[in-house]
N, C-alpha and C positions, 0 to 999 in steps of 0.2 A: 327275072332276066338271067340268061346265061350267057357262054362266048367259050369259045373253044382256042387254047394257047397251044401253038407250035413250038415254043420253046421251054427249056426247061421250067416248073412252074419255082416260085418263092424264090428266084435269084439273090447272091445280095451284090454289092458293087465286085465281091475278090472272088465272084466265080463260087462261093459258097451255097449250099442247099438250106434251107430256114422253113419248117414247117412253123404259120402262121399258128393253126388249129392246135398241134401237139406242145408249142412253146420252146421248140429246141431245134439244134441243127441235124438234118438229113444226111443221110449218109449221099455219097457222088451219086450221082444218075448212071444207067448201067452202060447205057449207050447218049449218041450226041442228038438222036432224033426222038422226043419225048412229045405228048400230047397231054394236055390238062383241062379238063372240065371244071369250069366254074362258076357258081351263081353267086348274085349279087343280093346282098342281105342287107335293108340298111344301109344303102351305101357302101358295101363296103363287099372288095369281090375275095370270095372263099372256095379255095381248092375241095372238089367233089372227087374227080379221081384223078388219075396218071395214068397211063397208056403209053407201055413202048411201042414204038414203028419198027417192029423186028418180026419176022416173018417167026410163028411155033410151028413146033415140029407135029407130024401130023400126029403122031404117037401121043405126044402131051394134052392135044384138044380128042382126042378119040378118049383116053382114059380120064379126063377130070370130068365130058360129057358122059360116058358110064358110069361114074361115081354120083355126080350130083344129081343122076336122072334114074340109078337104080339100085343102088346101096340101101340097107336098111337103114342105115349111122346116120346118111345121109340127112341135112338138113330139109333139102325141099322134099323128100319123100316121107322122111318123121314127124315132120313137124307141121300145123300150122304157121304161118309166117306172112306179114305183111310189115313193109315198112316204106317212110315218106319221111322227106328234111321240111316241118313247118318254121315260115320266119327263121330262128338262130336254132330251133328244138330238133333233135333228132327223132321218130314216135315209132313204135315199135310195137306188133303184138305177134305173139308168140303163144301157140297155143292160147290159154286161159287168162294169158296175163298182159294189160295197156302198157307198155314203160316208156317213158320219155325222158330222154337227156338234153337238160339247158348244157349253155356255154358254159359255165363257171365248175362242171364236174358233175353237179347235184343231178340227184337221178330220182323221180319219182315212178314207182309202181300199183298199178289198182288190180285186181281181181276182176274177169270179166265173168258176171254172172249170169247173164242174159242174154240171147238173142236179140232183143231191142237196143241195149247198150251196146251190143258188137256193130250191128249196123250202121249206129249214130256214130261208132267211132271209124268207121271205113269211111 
């Protein structure tokens, strides 16, 4: 399940910013029209991203789309990359390697050696 919030997301009663996920307080919101994506894990609903409702400048979306679309450094042009939020786990593959983050920090990594293990894991 997801849901989409129109207002700032992790309020607390004095007007305070509180990320749930990071364990600490948010700096202020940059503006008063914010969007938050969020799915529900267990019960329990978990900020996926923010979104200001502020118009960018066309300059800002023309050069971060030539960098992520044809920069060498660039991730999506260097790298293999696939990633997905299963249950509470973040999973992650990158190039050659499975990684996934639980909730508690721990982070496990496998070697992908195979074409049949990369499949099973997509």
């Amino acid at each position: 399940h997801f849901r989409l919030l129109s207002e700032p997301f992790g309020c607390t009663g004095s007007g305070g910013m509180y990320s749930a996920e990071l364990g600490q307080p948010l700096p202020p919101p940059l503006s008063d029209k914010q969007f938050v994506l969020q799915r529900q894990v267990r019960g329990t609903w978990r900020d996926l991203y923010m979104v200001r409702n502020e118009p960018a400048c066309d300059a800002d979306i023309s050069q971060a789309n030539w960098y992520n679309c044809t920069h060498p450094d660039a991730r999506f042009v260097s790298s293999f990359f696939v990633s997905r939020v299963v249950g509470d786990e973040r999973h992650h593959i990158v190039n050659g390697s499975y990684i996934f983050r639980k909730p508690d920090g721990s982070i496990n990594e496998e070697v992908v050696t195979s074409r049949a293990r990369l499949m099973l894991l997509l």
